[in-house]
DOGU-195433 format. One record per atom (N, C-alpha, C): y, z, x; residue in one letter. Coordinates in steps of 0.1 Angstrom, whole numbers, plus 5000, padded with zeros to 4 digits. Layout:
YZXA;...
% end
This chain:
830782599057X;829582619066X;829882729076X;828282809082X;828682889089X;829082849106X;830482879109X;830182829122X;829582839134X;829482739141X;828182789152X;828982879161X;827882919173X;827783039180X;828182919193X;829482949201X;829482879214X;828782949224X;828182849231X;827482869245X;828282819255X;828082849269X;828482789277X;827182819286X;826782749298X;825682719308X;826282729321X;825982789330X;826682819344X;825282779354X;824682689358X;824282619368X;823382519354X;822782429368X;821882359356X;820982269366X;819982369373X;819082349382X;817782379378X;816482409382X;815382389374X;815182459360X;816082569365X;815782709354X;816882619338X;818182579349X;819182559335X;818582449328X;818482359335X;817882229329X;817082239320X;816182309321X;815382369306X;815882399297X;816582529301X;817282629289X;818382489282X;819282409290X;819782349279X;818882249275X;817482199277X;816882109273X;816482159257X;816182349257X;815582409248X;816882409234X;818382399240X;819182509233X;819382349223X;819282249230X;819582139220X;818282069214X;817082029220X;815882009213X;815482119204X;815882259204X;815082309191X;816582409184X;817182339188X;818682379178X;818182439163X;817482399156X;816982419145X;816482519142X;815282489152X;814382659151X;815082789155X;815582749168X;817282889170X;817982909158X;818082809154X;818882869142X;818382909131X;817082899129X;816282999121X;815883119121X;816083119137X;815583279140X;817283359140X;818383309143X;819583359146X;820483379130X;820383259127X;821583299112X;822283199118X;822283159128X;824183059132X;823082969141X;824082869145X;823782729152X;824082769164X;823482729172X;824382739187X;824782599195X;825982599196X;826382499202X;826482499215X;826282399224X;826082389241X;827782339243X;829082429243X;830082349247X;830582279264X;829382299268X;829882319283X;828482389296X;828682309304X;827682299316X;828682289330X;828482429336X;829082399350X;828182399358X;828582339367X;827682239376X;828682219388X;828082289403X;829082289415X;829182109417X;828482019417X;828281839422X;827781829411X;829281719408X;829181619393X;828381509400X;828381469409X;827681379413X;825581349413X;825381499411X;823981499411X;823581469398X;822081389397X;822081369382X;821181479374X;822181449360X;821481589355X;820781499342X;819281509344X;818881389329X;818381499317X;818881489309X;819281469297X;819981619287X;820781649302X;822081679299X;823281589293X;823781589283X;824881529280X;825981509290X;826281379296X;827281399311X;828881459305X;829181439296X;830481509290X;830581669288X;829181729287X;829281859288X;829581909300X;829181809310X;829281899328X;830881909331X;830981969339X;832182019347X;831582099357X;832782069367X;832582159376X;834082269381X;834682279372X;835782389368X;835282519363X;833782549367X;833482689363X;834282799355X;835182839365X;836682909364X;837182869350X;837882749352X;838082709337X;837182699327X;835882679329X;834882699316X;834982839312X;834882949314X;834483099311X;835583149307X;836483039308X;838283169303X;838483099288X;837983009286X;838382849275X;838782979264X;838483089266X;838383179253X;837783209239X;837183119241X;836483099221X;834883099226X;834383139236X;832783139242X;832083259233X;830883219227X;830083359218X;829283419233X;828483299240X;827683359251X;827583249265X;827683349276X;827383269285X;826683309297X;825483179298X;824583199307X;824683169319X;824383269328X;824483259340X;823083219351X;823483099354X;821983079362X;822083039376X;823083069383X;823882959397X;823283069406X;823583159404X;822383229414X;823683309423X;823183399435X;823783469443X;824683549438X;825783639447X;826383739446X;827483689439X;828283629447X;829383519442X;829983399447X;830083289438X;830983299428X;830483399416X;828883429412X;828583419399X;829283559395X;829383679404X;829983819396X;831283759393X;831983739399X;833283689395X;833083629382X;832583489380X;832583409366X;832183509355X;831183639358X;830183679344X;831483789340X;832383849354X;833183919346X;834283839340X;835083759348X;835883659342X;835483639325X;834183559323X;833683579309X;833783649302X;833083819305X;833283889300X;834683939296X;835783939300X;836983969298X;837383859287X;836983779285X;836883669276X;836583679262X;835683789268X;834983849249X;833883769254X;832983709260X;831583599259X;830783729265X;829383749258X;827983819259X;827683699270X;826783799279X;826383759292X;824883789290X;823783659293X;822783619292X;822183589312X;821983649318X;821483579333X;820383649339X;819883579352X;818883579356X;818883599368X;820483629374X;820783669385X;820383829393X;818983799397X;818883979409X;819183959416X;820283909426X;820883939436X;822184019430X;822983959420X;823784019418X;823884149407X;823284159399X;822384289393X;822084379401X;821084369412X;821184479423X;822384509432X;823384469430X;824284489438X;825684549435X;825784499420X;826384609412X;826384579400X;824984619398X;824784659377X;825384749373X;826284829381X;826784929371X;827884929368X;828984799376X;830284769371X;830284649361X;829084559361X;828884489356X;828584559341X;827784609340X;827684679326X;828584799322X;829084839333X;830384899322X;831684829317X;831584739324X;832584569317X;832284549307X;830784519305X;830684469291X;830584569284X;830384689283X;830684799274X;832184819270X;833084799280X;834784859278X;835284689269X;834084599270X;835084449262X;833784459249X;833084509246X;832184499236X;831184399234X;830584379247X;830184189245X;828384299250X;827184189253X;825984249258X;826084139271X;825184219275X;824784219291X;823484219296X;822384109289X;820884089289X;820484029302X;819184089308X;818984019319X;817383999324X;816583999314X;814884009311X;814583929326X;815083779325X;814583719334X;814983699347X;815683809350X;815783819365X;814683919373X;813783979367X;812584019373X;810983909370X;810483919375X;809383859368X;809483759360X;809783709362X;810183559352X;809883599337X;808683499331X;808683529314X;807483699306X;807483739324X;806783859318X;807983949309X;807984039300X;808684109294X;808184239300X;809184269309X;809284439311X;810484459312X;811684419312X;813384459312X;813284549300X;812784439287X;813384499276X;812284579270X;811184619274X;809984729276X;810684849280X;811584849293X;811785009301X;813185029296X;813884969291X;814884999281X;815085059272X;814385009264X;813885009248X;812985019243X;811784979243X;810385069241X;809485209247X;810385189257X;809385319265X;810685399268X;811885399258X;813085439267X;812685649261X;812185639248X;811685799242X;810585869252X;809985759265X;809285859271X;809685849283X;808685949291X;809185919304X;808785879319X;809085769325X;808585669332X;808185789343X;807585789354X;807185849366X;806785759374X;806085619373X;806485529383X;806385379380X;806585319388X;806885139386X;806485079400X;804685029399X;804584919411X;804284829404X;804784709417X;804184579409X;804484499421X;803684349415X;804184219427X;805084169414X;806284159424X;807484129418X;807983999424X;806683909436X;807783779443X;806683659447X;806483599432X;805183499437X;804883379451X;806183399456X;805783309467X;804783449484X;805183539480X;804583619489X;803083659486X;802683629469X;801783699461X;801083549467X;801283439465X;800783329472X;799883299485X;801283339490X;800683299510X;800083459513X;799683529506X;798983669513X;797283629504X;797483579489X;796183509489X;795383419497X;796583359497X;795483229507X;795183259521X;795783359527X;795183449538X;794183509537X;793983569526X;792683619520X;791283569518X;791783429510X;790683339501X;790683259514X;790983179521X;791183089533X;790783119547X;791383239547X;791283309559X;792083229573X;793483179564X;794383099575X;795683229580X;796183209587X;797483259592X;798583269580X;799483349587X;800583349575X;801483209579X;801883169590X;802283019592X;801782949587X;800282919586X;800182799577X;799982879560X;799782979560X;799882999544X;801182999539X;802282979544X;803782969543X;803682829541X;803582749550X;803382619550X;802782549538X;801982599532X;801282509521X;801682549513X;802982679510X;803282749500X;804782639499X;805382609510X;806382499507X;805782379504X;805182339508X;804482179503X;804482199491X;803582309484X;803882289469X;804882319460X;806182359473X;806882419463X;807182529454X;806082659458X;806382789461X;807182839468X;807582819478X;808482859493X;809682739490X;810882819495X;811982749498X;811582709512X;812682599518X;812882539529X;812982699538X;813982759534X;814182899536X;813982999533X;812383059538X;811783149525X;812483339530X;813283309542X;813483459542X;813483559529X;813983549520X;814883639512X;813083659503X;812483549502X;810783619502X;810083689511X;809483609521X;808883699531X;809283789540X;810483839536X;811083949543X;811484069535X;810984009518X;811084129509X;812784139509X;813384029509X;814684079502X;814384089490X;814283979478X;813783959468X;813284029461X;812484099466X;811384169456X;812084359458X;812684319468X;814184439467X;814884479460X;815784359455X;816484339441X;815784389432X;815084319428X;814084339414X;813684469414X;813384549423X;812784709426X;814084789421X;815184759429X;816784869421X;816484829410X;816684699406X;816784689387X;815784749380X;814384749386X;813384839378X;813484979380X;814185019392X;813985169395X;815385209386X;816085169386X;817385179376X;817085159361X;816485099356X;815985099345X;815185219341X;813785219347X;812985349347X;813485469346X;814285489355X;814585629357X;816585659353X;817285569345X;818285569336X;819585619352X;819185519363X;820285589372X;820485479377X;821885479386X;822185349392X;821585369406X;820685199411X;820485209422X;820485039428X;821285059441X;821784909445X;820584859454X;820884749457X;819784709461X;819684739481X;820584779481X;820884809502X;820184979500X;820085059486X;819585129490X;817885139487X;817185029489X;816084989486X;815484959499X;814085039507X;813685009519X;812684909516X;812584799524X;811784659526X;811484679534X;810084629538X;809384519545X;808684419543X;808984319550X;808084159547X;807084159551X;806284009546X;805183989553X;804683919564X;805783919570X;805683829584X;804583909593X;804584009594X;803584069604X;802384079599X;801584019590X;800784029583X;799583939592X;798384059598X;797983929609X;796383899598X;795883809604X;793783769600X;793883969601X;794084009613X;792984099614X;793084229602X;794284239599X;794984329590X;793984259576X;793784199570X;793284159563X;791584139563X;791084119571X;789584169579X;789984309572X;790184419580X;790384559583X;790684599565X;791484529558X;791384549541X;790484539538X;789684429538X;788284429532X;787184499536X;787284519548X;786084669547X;786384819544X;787684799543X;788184909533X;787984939520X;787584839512X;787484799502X;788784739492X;789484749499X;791284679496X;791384479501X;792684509491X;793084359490X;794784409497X;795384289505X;796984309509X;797584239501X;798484329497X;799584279485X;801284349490X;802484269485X;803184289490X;803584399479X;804384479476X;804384599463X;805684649467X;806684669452X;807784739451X;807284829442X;807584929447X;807485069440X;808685209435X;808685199427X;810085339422X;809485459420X;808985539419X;808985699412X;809485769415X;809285849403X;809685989407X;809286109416X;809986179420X;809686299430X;809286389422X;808586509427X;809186639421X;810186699419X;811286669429X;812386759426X;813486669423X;813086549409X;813986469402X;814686379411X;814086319423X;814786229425X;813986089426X;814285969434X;813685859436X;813485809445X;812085749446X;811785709458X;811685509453X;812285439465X;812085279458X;812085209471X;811085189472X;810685129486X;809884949479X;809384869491X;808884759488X;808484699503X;807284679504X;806284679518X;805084609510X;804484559524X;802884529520X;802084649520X;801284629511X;800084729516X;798884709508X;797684759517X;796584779512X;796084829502X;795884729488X;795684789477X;794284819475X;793884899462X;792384909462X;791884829452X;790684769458X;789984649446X;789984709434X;789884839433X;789684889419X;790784879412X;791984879421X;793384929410X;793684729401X;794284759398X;794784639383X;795584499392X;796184569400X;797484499411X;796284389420X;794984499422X;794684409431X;793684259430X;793684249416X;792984119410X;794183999406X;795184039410X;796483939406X;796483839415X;796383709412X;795983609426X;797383519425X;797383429434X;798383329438X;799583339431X;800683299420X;801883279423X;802183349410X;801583439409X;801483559397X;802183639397X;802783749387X;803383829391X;803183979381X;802984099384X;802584199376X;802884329379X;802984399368X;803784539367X;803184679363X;802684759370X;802184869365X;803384989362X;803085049350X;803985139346X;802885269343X;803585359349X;802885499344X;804085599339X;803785639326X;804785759318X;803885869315X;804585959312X;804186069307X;803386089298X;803685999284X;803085969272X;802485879267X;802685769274X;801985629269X;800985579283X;801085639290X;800285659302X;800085539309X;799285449319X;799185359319X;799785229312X;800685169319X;800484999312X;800584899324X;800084779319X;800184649331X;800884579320X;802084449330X;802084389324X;802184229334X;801384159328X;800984039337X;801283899330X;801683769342X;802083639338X;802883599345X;803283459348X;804083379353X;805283449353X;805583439374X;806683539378X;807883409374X;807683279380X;808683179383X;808583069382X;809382989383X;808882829377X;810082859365X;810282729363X;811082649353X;811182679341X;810182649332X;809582699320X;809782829317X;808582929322X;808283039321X;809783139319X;810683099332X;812083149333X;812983139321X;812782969321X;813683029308X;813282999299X;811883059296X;811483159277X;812283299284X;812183329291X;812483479290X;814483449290X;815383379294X;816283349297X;816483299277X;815683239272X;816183189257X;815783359249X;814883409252X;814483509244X;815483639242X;816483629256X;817683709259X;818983619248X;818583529248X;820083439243X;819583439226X;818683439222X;818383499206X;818583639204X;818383709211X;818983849207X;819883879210X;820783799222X;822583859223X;822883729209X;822883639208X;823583549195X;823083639185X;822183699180X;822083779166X;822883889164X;822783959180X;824083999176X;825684009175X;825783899180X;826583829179X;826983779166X;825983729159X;826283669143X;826283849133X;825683899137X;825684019129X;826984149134X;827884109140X;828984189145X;828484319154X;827484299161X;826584439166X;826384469182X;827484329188X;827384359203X;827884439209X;827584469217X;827884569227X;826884639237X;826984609246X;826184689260X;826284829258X;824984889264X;824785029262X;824285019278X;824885109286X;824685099301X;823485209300X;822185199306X;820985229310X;821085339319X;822485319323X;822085459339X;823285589335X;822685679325X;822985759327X;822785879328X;821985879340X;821886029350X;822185989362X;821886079371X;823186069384X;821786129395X;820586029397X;819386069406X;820186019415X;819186089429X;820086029440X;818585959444X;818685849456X;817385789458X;817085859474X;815885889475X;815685999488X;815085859499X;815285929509X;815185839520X;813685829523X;813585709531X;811785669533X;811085769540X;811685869552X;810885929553X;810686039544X;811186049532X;810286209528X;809486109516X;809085999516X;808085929507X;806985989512X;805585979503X;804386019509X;804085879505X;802885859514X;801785759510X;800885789519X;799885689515X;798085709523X;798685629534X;797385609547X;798285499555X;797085479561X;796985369566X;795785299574X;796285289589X;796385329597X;796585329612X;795285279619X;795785149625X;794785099635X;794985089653X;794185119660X;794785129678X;792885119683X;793585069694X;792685049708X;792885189718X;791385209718X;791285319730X;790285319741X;790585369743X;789785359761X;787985389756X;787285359764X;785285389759X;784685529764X;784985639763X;784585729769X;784785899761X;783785959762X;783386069754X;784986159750X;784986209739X;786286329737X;787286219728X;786886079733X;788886029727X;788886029712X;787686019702X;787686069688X;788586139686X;788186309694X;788886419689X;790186449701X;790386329706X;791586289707X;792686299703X;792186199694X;793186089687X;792986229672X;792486209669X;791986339660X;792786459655X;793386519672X;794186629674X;795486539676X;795486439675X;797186389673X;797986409656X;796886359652X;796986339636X;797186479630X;795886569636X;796186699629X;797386789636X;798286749648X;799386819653X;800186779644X;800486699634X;801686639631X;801186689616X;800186769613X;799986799596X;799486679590X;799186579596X;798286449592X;796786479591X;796386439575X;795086479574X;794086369575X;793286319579X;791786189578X;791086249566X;791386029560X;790086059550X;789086009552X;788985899562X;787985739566X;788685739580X;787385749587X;787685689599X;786185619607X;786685479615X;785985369617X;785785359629X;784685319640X;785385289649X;784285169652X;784685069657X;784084969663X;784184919679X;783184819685X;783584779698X;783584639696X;784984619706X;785284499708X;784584399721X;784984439729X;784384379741X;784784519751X;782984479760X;783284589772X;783584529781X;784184419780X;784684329797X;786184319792X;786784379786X;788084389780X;788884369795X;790084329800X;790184359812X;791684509812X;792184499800X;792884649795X;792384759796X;791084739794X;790284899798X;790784959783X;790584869772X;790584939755X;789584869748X;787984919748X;787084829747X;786984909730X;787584979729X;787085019713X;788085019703X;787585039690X;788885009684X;788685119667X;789485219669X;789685289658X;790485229644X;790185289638X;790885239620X;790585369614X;791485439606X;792085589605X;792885559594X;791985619582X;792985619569X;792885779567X;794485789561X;794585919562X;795485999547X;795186089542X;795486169531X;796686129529X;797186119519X;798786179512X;799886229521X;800586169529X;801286209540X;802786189540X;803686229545X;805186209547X;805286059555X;806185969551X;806685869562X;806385949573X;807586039574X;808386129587X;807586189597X;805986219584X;804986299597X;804286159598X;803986079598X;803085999601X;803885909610X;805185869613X;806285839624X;805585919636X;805886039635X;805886139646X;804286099653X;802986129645X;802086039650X;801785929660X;802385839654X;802485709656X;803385709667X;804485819671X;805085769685X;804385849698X;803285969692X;802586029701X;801685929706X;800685819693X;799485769698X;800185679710X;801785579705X;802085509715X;802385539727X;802385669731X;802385699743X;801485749752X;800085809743X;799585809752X;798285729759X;797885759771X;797285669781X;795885629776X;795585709768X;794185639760X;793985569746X;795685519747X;795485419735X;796185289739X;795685199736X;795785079737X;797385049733X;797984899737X;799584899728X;798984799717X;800084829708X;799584759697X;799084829682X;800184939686X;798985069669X;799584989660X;798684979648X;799284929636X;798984979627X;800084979615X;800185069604X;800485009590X;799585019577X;799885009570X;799785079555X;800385069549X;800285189536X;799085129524X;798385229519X;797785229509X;798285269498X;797685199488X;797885219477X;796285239464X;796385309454X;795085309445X;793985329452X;793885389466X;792785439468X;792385559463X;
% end
């Protein structure tokens, strides 16, 4: 008989607990799609004490270390999460001869590119679908199907707990405290949602996509974030008469003069664009190339399930090749872009401020924007109250052309200073208008 394909399992928390619920309930069907059996020899697990049901308790260990050297491993999945211990164990493995199957973007963004030249110099693969987007397929889309043409950009909502609590701000019209709030009750939000609503998260996933797309290495520290903590009612008001929805958006393209821009912020999307009908804990990817022009690709960012179909869908195609003698990593990044800093990004921008009630301050504010090469496409102005006791009884909203970060900074530190604007300018970027 032929013999099976060893696995090994490196955590076994919502995501693992599936994957080995799947690798041994449909053992069969894997092995119809593979050629070989796969065997589960091993589950590390930090606390033997926690219960794991209907994991086999003889497969757990918590000798990690010792699981990934055992030496006879075909593949092993990595699901424990963070920087390390997990880089350490996937290379350890890898030195092992074992194809690495994980879901880890923290450590992907931080060094995909020693990581895959590991498994290139030991011959093993290096699959990682489900560390973006859960069971949407675009890893092995910008790799491999769209790898003959040429990408020029990548937004998307890449972090359903943010895509969540900025809906229900929206649809509710609650705060971001309690839309956080109801996002952990159910279990969208961690106890500790930083590394979401601060856009670490959706950081990660952005290097790995912008590294993908554009065949260059990019880490995740050189990726600019911002979260959605400042995200007020009024900011959201001020979208909808815009005709936009707020969405949090990681974005990669290209420049003209071949380099990369990969940023990830909220911003004002337009009802019309594809991004901005994506509701609660969803997640979706717009791709534009040269030749295949447009694509979306949408579906469950996270959760249990969804994770690992895309986490088994990786472990069928490294075991095949694995049964067919044909492994080996092909590292993705080879050209040498550099990634250009946030200020020479362009975007549209929505600037909102309070100013004083009295004739001239339009062309004011007006000749601020146009000192700095800033052009107006929409501009709003309303009254708030004339018993204001600030003496800023009106309130401008100013969306403005295609602009540099750097000139629209310089703006923005003019309006704050001077005496006929209110404190408090606020700024946010557009998108698909």
């Amino acid at each position: 008989m032929t013999k099976p394909l060893k696995v090994a399992l490196l955590g076994a928390g919502v995501v693992g607990s599936q994957v080995a619920r799947i690798i041994v309930d449909q053992g069969g069907t894997l092995e119809s799609r593979i050629g070989r059996r796969l065997e589960l020899v091993g589950v590390g697990v930090r606390n033997l004490d926690v219960p794991r049901p209907g994991i086999d308790p003889e497969l757990l260990t918590d000798d990690l270390d010792g699981l990934v050297s055992r030496g006879d491993l075909d593949v092993v999945i990595e699901l424990i999460g963070g920087i390390e211990p997990a880089r350490g164990l996937v290379l350890k493995a890898i030195g092992h001869g074992a194809s690495i199957v994980t879901a880890n973007k923290a450590m992907l963004a931080d060094d995909l590119g020693a990581l895959s030249a590991a498994a290139r110099d030991n011959g093993v693969d290096l699959y990682y679908e489900a560390a973006v987007a859960g069971a949407i397929p675009i890893i092995r889309p910008l790799r491999e199907s769209l790898v003959g043409d040429e990408i020029t950009e990548v937004m998307g909502i890449v972090n359903g707990t943010t895509n969540f609590i900025l809906d229900k701000m929206v649809t509710d019209g609650v705060s971001f405290a309690d839309a956080l709030a109801e996002a952990q009750e159910l279990g969208y939000a961690e106890a500790d949602p930083t590394a979401d609503v601060e856009g670490h998260d959706a950081a990660a996933k952005a290097a790995i996509l912008a590294g993908l797309a554009f065949h260059t290495e990019v880490r995740g520290s050189e990726v600019f974030s911002e979260g959605i903590t400042e995200v007020t009612p009024g900011d959201i008001a001020a979208a909808e008469q815009m005709g936009c929805t707020i969405k949090l958006v990681a974005i990669a393209k290209l420049t003209d003069d071949d380099r990369i821009i990969v940023k990830v912020h909220p911003a004002m999307v337009a009802n019309k664009h594809p991004l901005a009908s994506v509701s609660g804990a969803y997640n979706a990817i717009f791709v534009n190339s040269r030749e295949a022009g447009e694509l979306m690709f949408l579906g469950a960012g996270a959760g249990g399930n969804p994770t690992a179909s895309a986490v088994m869908g990786d472990v069928v195609t490294v075991a095949r090749n694995r049964a067919r003698g044909t492994a080996g990593h092909f590292s993705p990044a080879y050209t040498r872009r550099q990634v250009a800093p946030i200020g020479e990004s362009s975007a549209q921008f929505y600037v909102s401020f309070d100013v004083v009630d009295r004739p001239g301050i339009l062309a004011k504010c007006a000749a601020v924007f146009g000192k700095h090469n800033v052009s107006l496409r929409v501009v709003q102005q309303s009254y708030l109250d004339d018993t204001r006791a600030d003496g800023f009884p009106a309130r401008l909203g100013i969306m403005t052309h295609q602009t540099l970060e750097s000139q629209l900074a310089q703006v923005i530190d003019e309006l704050e200073d001077a005496d006929f604007v209110g404190s408090g300018v606020r700024v946010m970027r557009v998108e698909g208008f």
